[in-house]
Structures are given as structure tokens and as C-alpha cells.
C-alpha positions in Angstrom: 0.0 0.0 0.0 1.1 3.6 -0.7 1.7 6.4 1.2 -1.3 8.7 1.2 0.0 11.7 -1.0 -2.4 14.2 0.8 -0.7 13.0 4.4 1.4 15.7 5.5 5.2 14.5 7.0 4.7 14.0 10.4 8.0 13.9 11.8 11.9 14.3 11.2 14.6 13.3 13.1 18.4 14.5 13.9 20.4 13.0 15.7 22.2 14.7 19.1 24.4 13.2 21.6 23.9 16.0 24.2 20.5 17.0 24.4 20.7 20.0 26.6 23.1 21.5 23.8 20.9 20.5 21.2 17.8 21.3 22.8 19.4 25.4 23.7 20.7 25.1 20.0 17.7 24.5 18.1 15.4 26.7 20.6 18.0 29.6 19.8 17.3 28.9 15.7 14.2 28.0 15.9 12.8 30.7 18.1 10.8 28.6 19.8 10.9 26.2 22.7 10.0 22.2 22.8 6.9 21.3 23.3 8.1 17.7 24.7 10.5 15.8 26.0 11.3 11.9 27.5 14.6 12.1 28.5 14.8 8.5 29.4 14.7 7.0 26.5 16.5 10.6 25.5 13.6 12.1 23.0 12.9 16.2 22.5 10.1 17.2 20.6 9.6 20.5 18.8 6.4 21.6 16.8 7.1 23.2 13.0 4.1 24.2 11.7 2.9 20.9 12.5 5.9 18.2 11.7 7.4 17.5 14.8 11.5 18.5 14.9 12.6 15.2 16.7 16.2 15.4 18.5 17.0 12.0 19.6 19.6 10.2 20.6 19.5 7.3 18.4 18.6 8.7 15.6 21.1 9.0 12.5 22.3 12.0 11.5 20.5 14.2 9.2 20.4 17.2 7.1 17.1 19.4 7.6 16.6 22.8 5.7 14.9 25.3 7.9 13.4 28.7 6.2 14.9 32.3 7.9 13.6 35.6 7.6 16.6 37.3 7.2 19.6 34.6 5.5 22.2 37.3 6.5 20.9 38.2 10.2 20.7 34.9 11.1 24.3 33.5 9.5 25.9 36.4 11.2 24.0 35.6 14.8 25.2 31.8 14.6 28.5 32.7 13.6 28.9 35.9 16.9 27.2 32.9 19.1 30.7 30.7 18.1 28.5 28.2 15.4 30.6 26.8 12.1 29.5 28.6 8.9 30.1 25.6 6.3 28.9 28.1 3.6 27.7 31.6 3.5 24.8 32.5 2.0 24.6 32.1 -2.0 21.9 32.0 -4.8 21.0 28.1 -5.5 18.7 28.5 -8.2 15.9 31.1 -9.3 12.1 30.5 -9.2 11.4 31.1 -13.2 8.0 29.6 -12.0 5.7 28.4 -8.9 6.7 24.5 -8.8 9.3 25.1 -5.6 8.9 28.9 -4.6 7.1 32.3 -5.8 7.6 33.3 -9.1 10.6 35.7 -9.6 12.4 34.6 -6.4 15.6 33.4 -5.8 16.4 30.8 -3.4 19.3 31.2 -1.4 20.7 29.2 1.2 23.8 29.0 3.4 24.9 26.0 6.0 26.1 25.4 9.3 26.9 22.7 11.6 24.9 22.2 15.0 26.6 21.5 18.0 25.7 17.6 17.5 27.4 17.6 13.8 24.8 17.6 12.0 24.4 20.3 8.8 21.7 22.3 9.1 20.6 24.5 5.7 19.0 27.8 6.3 16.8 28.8 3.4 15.4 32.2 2.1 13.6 32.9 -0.9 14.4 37.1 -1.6 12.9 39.2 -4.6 15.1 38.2 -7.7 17.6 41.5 -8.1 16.8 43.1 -10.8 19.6 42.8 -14.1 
């Protein structure tokens, strides 16, 4: 049987060894705090517009793509707050239509590396400049 197309994903997964430091980690990017955790088995919970962020420590590692406001702000905040840049912010590819992102946007991203090692993309879709 397949998955029901019009199911939304219900949960993702990342791995952390330390869940105090992932927990204050992802709270800090995420602007939020969780909404649950088991700690045993070792399980924190947070809500993103209804998929659950699940950092757990037997999970794998993982590489999750969370959208920012402001790509720049928020690179520059990691980076004063002693988290690895991996790559700065750069265009990836431009929305020529509406299939992935608004028409006429480009989609830039930049990556870091959370305090458990996982790489973490950081996406914003900004008016295309004009050439």
C-alpha cells in the first residue's frame, strides 16, 4: 500500500548526543521552545508548523533545511554565538516559475553545523535582483 499523498510528514529526526546542547541550539534557531521531552529514553520534541523537529539520541544523523527571515541576520548571529559557517549565504537556483517557490524569487541558502554535527541549511527565498 502507498503512502497517502495528501498525508502531511509528520516527523523528522536528527540525531544529538547531548540534548541539553541540542535542545538550547535549536530553541535559539528556531525561536521557539520544545513542546516535549522523555529524557529517558533521550527524545525532545519541537512543533514546526505541525511536523514535529525530533532530536533523539538514536537517531542518525541528518540534514534538515529550515526557512529564515533574514539569511544574513541569522548566518551572522550563529556565527557571533561561536557556530561553524560551512557556507555563506549564496543564490541556489531562481524560481522562473511556482513549482518550488514564488515566481521571480531566488532561493538562497547557506549551512552550518549544529553543536551535535549535523548540517543544518538555512533557506530564504528574496525578490530576484533586478539585471
Amino acid at each position: 500500500m502507498a503512502i497517502d499523498g495528501s498525508s502531511p510528514l509528520v516527523q523528522v529526526a536528527l540525531h544529538a548526543d547531548d540534548l541539553a546542547r541540542a535542545t538550547a541550539f535549536y530553541a535559539d534557531l528556531l525561536g521557539v521552545q520544545p513542546v516535549a521531552s522523555f529524557d529517558p529514553p533521550g527524545l525532545v520534541f519541537f512543533d514546526r508548523g505541525g511536523v514535529r523537529l525530533l532530536l533523539d539520541r538514536g537517531a542518525p544523523s541528518a540534514l534538515l533545511y529550515h526557512r529564515v527571515a533574514d539569511l544574513d541576520a541569522t548566518v551572522e548571529r550563529l556565527r557571533l554565538a561561536g557556530v561553524s559557517v560551512e557556507s555563506e549565504p549564496h543564490v541556489i537556483f531562481g524560481h522562473d516559475d511556482d513549482t518550488l517557490g514564488p515566481v521571480g524569487t531566488d532561493e538562497w541558502m547557506a549551512f552550518v553545523t549544529d553543536p551535535e554535527g549535523n548540517l543544518v541549511g538555512l533557506v530564504e527565498q528574496r525578490p530576484r535582483a533586478a539585471s
